[in-house]
C-alpha positions as CSV (number, residue, x, y, z in Angstrom):
1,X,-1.4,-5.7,5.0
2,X,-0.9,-2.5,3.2
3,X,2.3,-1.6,4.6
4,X,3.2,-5.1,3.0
5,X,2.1,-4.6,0.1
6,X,3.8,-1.4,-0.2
7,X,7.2,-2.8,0.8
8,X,6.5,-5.3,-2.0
9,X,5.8,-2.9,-4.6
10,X,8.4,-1.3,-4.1
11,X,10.7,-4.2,-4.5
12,X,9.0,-5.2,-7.5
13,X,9.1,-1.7,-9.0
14,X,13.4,-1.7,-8.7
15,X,13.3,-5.1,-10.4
16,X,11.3,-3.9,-13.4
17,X,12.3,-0.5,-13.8
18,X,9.0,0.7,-14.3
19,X,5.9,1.7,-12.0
20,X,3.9,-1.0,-10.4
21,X,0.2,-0.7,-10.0
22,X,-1.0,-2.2,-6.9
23,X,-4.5,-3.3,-5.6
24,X,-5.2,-4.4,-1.7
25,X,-9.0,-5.9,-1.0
26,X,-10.3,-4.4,1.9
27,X,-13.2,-5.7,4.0
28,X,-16.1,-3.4,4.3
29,X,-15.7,-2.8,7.7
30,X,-12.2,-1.8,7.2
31,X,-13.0,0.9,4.4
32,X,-15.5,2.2,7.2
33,X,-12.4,2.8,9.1
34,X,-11.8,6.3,10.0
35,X,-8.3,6.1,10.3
36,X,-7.9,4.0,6.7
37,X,-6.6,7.9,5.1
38,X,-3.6,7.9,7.6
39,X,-2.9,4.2,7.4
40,X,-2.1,4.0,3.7
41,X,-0.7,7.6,3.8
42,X,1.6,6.4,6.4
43,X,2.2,3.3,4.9
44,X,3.6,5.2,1.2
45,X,5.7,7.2,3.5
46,X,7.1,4.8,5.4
47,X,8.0,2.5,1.9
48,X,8.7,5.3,-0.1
């Protein structure tokens, strides 16, 4: 999901010409996650 939303930012952000603010709900047990750091980090990388 937040590689998704990532890809559509992106998207969105070359369409507008401007930065794009984006928010992702997260479950509870999910923000617990220890890995949830190098899932979004990865996920910015991988989007640009």
């Amino acid at each position: 999901m937040v590689n998704q939303a990532c890809k559509d930012a992106y998207a969105w952000q070359a369409v507008a010409d401007r930065p794009i603010r984006v928010g992702v709900n997260l479950s509870a047990r999910q923000f617990r996650e220890d890995s949830l750091h190098d899932v979004i980090s990865e996920a910015l990388e991988d989007t640009g």
